[in-house]
Each structure stands twice: as C-alpha cells, then as structure tokens.
KOLVEX-311119 format. One record per residue: residue in three letters; x, y, z of N, C-alpha, C, O in turn. Coordinates in steps of 0.05 Angstrom, whole numbers, plus 5000, padded with zeros to 4 digits. Layout:
N
AlaXYZXYZXYZXYZ/...
END
This chain:
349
Unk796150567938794850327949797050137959799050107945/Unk796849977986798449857993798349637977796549537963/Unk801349537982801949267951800848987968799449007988/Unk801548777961800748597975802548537993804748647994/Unk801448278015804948248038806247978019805547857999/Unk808147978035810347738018809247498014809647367994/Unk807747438034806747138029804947198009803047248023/Unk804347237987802847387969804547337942807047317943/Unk803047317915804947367895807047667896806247857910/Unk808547677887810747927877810048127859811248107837/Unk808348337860807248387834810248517822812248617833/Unk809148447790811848447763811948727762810248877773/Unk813848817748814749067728811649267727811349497736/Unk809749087713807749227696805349347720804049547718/Unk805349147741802749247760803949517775802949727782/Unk806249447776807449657797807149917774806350127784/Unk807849897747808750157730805750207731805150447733/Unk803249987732800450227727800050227750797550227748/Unk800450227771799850327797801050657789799750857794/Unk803250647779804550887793803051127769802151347773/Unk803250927740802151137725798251247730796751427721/Unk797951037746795051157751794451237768792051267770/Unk796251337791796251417801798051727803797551867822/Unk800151817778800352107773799152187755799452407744/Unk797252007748795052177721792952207744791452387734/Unk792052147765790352117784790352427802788552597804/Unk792752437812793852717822793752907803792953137809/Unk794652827773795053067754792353167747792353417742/Unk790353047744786853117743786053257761785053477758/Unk786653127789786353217813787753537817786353737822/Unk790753537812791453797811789854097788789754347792/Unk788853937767788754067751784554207764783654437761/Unk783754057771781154197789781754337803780854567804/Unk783254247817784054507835784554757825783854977834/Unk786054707799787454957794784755117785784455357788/Unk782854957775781255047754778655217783777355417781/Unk778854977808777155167826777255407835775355537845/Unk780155497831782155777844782455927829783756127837/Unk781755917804781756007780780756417786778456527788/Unk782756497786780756837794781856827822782157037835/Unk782556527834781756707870784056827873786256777862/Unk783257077900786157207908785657017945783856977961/Unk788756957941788556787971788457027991787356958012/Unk789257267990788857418007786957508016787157648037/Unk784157458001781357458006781257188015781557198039/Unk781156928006780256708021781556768043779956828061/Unk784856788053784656768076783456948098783056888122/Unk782957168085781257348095778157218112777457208136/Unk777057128089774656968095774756818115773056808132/Unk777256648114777256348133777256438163776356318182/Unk778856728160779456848188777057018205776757098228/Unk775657038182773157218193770157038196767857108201/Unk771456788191768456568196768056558217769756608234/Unk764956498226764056398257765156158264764755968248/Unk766356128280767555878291765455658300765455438290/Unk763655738319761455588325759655358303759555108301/Unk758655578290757055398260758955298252758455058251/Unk761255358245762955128233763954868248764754658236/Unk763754898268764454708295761454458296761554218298/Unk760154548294757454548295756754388267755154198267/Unk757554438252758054318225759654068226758753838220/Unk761554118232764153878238762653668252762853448242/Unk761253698272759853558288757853308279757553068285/Unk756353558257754253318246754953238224753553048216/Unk756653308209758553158190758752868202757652658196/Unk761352968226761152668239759352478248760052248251/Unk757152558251755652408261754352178238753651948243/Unk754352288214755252018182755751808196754251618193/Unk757251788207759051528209757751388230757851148227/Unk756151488259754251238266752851168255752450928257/Unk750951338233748851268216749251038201747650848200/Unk751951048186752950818167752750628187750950468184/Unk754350618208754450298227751550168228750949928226/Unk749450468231746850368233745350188208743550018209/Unk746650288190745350148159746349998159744949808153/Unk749049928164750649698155750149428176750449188169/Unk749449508197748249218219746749188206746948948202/Unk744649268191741849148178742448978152740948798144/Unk745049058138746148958111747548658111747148468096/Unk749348688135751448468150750848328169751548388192/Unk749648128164748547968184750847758188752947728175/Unk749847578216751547288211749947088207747447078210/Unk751946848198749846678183747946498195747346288184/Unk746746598222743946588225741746768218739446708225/Unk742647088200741147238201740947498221739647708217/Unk742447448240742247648265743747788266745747718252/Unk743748058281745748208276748648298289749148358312/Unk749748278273752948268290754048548317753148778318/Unk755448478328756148688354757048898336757948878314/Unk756449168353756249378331760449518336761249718324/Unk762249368353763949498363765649398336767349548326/Unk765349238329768249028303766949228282768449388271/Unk764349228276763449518253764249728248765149838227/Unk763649808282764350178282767650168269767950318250/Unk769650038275772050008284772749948251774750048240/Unk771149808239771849728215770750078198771950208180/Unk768350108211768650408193769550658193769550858178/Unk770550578222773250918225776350808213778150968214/Unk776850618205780050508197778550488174780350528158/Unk776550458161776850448123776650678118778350748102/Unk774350938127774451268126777151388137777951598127/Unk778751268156780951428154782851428132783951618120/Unk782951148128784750998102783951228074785351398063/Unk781051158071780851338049782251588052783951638035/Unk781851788071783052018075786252038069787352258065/Unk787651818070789951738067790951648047793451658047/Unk789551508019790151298008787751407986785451467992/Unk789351407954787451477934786051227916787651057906/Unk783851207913781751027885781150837908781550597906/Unk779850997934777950927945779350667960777750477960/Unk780950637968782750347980781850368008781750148020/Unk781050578020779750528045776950318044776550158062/Unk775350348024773550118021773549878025771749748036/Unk776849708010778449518013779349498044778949298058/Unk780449698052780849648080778449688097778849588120/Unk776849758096774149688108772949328114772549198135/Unk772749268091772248978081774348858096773548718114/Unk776548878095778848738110778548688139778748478152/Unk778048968147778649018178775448818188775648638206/Unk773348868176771348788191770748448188769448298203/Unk772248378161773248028157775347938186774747718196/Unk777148058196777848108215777548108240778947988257/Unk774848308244774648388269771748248278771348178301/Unk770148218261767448118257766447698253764547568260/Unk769947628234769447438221767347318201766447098195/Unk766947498195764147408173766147488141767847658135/Unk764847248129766447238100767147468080765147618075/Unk769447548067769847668059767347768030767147988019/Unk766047538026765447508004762147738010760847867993/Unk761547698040758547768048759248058049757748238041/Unk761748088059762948338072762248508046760448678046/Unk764048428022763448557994761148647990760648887988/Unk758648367989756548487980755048687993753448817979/Unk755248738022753448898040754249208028752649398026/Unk757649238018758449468008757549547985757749777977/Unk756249317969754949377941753249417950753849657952/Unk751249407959747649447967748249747976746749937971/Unk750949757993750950088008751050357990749550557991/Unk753250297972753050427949750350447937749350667934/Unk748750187929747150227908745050467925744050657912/Unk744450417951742250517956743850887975742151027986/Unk745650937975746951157970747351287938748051527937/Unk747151207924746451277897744251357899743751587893/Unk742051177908739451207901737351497925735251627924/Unk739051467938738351727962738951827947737651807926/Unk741751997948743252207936741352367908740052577910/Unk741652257892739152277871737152217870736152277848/Unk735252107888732452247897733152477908731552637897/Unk734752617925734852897933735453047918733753237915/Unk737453057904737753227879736553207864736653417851/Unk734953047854732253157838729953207846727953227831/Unk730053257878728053407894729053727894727753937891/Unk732153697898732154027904732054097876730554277870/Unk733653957850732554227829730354227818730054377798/Unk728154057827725054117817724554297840722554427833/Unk725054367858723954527885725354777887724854987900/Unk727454717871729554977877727855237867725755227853/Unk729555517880728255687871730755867854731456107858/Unk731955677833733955727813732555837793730455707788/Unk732856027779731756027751731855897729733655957714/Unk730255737723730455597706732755527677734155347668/Unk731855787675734155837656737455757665739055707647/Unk737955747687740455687699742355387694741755177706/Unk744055397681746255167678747054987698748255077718/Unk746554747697747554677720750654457715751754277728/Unk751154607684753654517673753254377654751254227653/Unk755454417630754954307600752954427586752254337564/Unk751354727602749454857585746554697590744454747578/Unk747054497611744754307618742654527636743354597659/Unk740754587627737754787649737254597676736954357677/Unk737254777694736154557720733754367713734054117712/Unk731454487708729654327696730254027676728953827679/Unk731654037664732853817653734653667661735153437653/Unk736153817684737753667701736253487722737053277732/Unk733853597726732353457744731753237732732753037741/Unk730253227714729552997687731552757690731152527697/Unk733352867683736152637681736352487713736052257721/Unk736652657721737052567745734652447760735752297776/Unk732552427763729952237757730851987747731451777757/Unk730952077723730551797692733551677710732451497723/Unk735451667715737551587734737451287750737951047749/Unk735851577770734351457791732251157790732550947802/Unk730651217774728750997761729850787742728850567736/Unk732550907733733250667715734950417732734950177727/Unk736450597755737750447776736850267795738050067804/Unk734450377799732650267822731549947803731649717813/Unk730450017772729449847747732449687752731849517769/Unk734649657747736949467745737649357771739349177773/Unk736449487795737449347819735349087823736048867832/Unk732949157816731048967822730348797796728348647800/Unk731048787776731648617750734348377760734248137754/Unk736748497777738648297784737548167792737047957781/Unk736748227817734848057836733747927835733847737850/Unk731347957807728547847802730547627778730247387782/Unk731447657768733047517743735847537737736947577716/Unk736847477764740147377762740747247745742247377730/Unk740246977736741146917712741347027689743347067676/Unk739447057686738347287657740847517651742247587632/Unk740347567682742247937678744747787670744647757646/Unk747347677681748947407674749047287642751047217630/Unk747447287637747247077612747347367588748747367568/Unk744847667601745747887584748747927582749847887560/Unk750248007606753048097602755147907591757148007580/Unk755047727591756447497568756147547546758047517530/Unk753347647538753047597507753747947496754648027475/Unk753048067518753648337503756748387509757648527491/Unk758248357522760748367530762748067515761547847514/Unk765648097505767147947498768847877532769548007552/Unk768947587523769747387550772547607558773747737541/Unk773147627580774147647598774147867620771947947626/Unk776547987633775448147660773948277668773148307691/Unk773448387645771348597649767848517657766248617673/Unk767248247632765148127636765247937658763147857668/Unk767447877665767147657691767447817716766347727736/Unk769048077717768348257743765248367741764148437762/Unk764048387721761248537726759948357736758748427757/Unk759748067726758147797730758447757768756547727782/Unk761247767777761347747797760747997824760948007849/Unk759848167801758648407818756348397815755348497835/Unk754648327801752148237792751648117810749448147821/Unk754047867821753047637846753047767868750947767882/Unk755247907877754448037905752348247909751048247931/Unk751748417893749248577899746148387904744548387923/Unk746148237880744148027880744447817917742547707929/Unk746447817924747647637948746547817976745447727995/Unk747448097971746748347987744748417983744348607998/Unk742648377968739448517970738148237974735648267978/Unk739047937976737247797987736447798013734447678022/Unk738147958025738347898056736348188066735948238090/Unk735148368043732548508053730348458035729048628022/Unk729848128035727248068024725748098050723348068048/Unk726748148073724648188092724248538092726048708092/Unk720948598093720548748087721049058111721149298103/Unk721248938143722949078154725649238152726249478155/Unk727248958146730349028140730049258118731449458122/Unk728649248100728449378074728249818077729450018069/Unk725149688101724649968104727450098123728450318118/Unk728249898144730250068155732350108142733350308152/Unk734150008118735450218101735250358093736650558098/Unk733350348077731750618065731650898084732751108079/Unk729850828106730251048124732951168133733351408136/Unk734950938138737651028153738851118131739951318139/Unk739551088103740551208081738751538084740151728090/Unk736251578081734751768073736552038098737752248093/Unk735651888129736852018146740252158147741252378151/Unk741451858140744451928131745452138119746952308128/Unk744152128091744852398067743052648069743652868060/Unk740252568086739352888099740453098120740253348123/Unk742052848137744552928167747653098146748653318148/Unk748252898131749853068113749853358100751253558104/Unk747953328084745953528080746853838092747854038082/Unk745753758122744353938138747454038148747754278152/Unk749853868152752553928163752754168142753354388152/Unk752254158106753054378091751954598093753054798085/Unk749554588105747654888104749054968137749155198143/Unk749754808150751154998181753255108170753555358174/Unk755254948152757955028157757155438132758455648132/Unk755255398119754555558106753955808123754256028113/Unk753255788142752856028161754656088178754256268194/Unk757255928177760256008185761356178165763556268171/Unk760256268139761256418122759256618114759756758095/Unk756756638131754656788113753756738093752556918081/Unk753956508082752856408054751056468054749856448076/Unk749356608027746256578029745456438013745056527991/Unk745056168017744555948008742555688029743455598050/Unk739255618015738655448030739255218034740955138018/Unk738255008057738154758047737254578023738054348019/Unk735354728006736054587988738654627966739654497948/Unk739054807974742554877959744454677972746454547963/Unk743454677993746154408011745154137995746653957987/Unk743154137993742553757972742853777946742653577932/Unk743354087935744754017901746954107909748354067889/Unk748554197927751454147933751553897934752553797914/Unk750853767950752053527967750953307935752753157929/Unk749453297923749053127893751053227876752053037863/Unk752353527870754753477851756853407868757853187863/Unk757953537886759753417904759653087905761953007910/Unk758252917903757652607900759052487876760752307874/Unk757852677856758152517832761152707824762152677802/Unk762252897844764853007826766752857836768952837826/Unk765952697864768952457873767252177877767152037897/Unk765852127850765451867852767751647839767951397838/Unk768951837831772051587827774751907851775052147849/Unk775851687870777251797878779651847864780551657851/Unk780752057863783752097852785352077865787051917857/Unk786152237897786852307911785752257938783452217943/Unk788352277959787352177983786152397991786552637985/Unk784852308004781952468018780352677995779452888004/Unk780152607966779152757951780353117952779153337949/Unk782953057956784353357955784453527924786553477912/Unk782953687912782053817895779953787880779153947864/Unk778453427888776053407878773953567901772353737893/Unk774153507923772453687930771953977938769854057948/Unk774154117930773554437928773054457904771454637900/Unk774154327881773254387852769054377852767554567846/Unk768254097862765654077861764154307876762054417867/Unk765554377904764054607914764154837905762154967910/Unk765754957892766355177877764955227857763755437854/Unk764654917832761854977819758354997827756555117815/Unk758154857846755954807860754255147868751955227866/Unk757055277879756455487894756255697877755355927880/Unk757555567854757055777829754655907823754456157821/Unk752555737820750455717816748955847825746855897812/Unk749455977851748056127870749956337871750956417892/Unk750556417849752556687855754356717868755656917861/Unk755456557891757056577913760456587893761356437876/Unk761356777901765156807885766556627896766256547919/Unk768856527875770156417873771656417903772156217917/Unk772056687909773156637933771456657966772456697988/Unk770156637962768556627984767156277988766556128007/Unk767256277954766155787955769255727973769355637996/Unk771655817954773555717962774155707990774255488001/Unk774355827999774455888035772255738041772955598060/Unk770255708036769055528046769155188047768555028065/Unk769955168024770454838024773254748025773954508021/Unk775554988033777454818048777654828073779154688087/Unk775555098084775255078110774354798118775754628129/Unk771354778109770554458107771354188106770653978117/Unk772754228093773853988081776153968099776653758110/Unk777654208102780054158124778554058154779453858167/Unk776754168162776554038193774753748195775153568210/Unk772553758173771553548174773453368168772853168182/Unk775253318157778253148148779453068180780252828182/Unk779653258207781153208231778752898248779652668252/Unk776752958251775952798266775652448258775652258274/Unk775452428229775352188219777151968227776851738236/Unk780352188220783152108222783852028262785851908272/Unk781752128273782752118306780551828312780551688332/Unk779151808293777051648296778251388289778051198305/Unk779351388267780451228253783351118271784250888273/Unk784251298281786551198299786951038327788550908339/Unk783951168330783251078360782150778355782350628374/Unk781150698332780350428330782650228323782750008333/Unk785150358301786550188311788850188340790650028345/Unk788250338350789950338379787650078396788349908412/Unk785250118387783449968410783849628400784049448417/Unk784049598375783249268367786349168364788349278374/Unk786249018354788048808355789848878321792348868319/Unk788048958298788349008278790849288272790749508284/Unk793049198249795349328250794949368212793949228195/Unk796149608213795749658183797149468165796549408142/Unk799549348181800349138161798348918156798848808135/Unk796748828167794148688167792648688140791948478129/Unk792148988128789849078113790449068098789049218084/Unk793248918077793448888058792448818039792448948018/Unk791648628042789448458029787248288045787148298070/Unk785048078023783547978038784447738046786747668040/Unk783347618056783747318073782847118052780847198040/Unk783846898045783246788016780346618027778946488011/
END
C-alpha cells in the first residue's frame, strides 16, 4: 500500500513494521493456496491444456468479463449523486473505476478501493465522505446478489446431495447457510437504516471504547448515509437490477471461458464458482488475488469432478488474460485525466 506523501504525518517504526509484516504473512497464505491448488498437478499437462484451449471462447470470455466494469459505472451513477441529487458525468466515474481495478491488480488488501475513492474525490469533486458511503452500499448489495445466486445454484444444482461443498458441509446445507446469510444481511442493512441510533448505541455497549467500536459506528454512518439516497423507490429497483445483471454478466464470462477448455460444467456451476471464488478473496492478500483465485477455482471445480489439472489451466488461463485488459483500462484513464499516481495517496482532508 502506498505510504502517505510528505505533507502528511511520517509514519513511525511500528506502522511501517505492520505494513510489512502484514503484508509477508499476506503473500505467505497467499503462496501457501497456491501451493495447496497445484497440489498433484503435473505442469506438463496444464501446459498442455492451456495450449490446446479454444482461443475464441476464451476471448469471448475476456470480453464479457470486461464488460463488469460498465455495469459498475452503471450502479454507481445511481449510488453517487451530487448534492442536488442528480447524477454525475459518467467520464470522472468510469476513470475513477479503471485506476482503482487496475490499482487493485497491482496493490494487495484491496488499496485499489482507496484509490478509487481518491481518484473520483478528484475527478468528480464530490466529498470523500459520500464517495465512501456509495462503496459501502456497493459491497452490501454485491454481497447480497452473490448469495442470492449461490443459494439458487445449490438448491437448483444437479450435485448430489450428498456432496461437500467443504468442511464436510452437504450442498443442501450449504444452501441453508447461505440463505440464513442472505436474510440476516439484508435484516442488518435495513435495521441501520430504520434505527441508526439504536444500531450505534448497540455497538458501544457490546464493544469496549475504542477503534474498533468507533470504525464500525462510523461504518454504520456511511452505509446508513449510502442507502438514504435509495429511499426513492426507482433508484432502489435500478440497483438491484444493475447488481443482479452485473454478477449474472460475470457469471456467464465463467461458463464461456469453460468451453475454452471443454469443461463440462453448467451455468449454474459458473454461480457456485463465481460464490466461492467471492468469498475465497474477500480479504485480498495479494495483488490481483495471485493464488487466491486459482486456489478458489480449483476447489469449486472440484466438485464437479474436473482434475486438478485441467481447473488449474483453467483459472490461470482466466485469470491471466482477464488480468490484461483492466490494467490497459486502467492506464488509459490515467494517461486521459489530469490524475497522477502520486495523487492517490491519500484522501483530501
């Protein structure tokens, strides 16, 4: 993560030593999935595989992968208003969301998010503080897709029941959880809302005073800050829809790139991929999730019988090209704006 610029405090001895130590325990987790995804493979079969894939479907894949990222601009004009309510030019957006997705690709524990918020405080001028909350609402209701689909595909799947979907957990019960999740999330998003104070006055009393209870309180405020602005019942449905569309477009990129390898795997295998894949790099370790996400695809694909080396080739094939266009995306916005990485350091006070 970049440090702060000079005009900035100096961080001491100690921020710098847990930066660094949490960041080689970060890699060392990260390395250690990996190892654990490759576990059995012979690379002379993956590369085998990678060389004998359809180029097309995978191209084809790459494609609507990318296409995520207008969808987000689309959700996020509805999230980020200015403070008349209306919605901001979509060019300081886009720009702000190919330089924070590149960053991430670049930069581990998710710091492209931070530079997201930055760039579009920036490029947009709307307060850092609104900027935050539109990213909490995005999350919440990306949580809340993601897991409505995955507990569509493993009630719908045609897994056998009997089948693990890890920790000895039966799909059927995985579905359960993942429901009860769902409903409990959706129950705490609209409890903030409905009883900000309340929720506030809970985390004080159940939490002892300090960071921890005063960062939740103040995340409590921006989500609560970010879902006022879809008490209109329009704004509301069009998230919903553009999230639903978003993670079904995603989705659908995994079942193409699946027929660059012959997978025999359906779409609903691509939405309990794409739900463990979620929750296996929901804390980033590594830039661009380098061994969290072949580790998650590897088990995913488990599931459906697919070998170790045939997942593997597949999700670094994946992962490697969908990884090229972000980074050209990301570059071309800052060649276009005004905005310089020394910029994205931090926020604007």
């Amino acid at each position: 993560m970049p440090t702060p610029e000079a005009s900035g405090p100096t961080p001491g001895p100690g921020v710098t030593r847990r930066r660094v130590v949490a960041a080689v325990l970060g890699f060392a987790v990260a390395a250690g999935l990996l190892v654990w995804a490759l576990r059995g493979v012979h690379l002379d079969e993956v590369v085998r595989h990678i060389r004998s894939s359809r180029p097309w479907p995978l191209a084809a894949a790459v494609v609507i992968a990318t296409l995520t990222f207008p969808l987000r601009l689309v959700r996020w004009r509805l999230l980020l208003r200015n403070e008349n309510g209306g919605a901001l030019p979509a060019a300081p957006l886009w720009h702000a969301v190919a330089i924070g997705f590149m960053a991430n690709n670049l930069l581990p524990f998710r710091a492209g998010e931070l530079v997201r918020l930055v760039a579009v405080t920036r490029l947009a001028g709307v307060p850092f503080g609104a900027a935050l909350a539109s990213v909490a609402v995005e999350r919440i209701f990306d949580g809340l897709t993601v897991v409505a689909l995955l507990s569509f595909a493993l009630l719908a799947s045609d897994l056998p029941p009997g089948v693990s979907v890890g920790f000895g957990v039966p799909v059927a019960r995985a579905a359960q959880v993942a429901g009860a999740m769902m409903a409990a999330a959706l129950a705490g998003a609209v409890l903030v809302v409905a009883f900000p104070v309340a929720a506030e006055r809970l985390v004080r009393r159940v939490l002892p005073p300090g960071r921890l209870a005063s960062g939740i309180v103040r995340l409590i405020a921006g989500i609560r800050q970010g879902l006022s602005a879809l008490r209109s019942p329009a704004l509301l449905a069009g998230v919903v829809f553009w999230s639903a569309a978003l993670w079904l477009v995603n989705a659908y990129a995994f079942y193409v790139g699946f027929q660059a390898f012959d997978i025999p795997v359906g779409f609903l295998g691509a939405l309990l991929l794409q739900g463990i894949l979620v929750f296996g790099i929901s804390v980033q370790l590594t830039p661009g999730f380098v061994g969290q996400f072949e580790a998650a695809i590897v088990a995913a694909l488990a599931l459906y019988g697919v070998s170790n080396d045939l997942a593997s080739s597949y999700a670094i094939a994946f992962h490697g090209t969908t990884f090229v266009p972000i980074l050209l995306l990301g570059a071309w916005s800052l060649a276009r704006t005004p905005v310089a990485l020394s910029d994205l350091r931090q926020p604007e006070a």
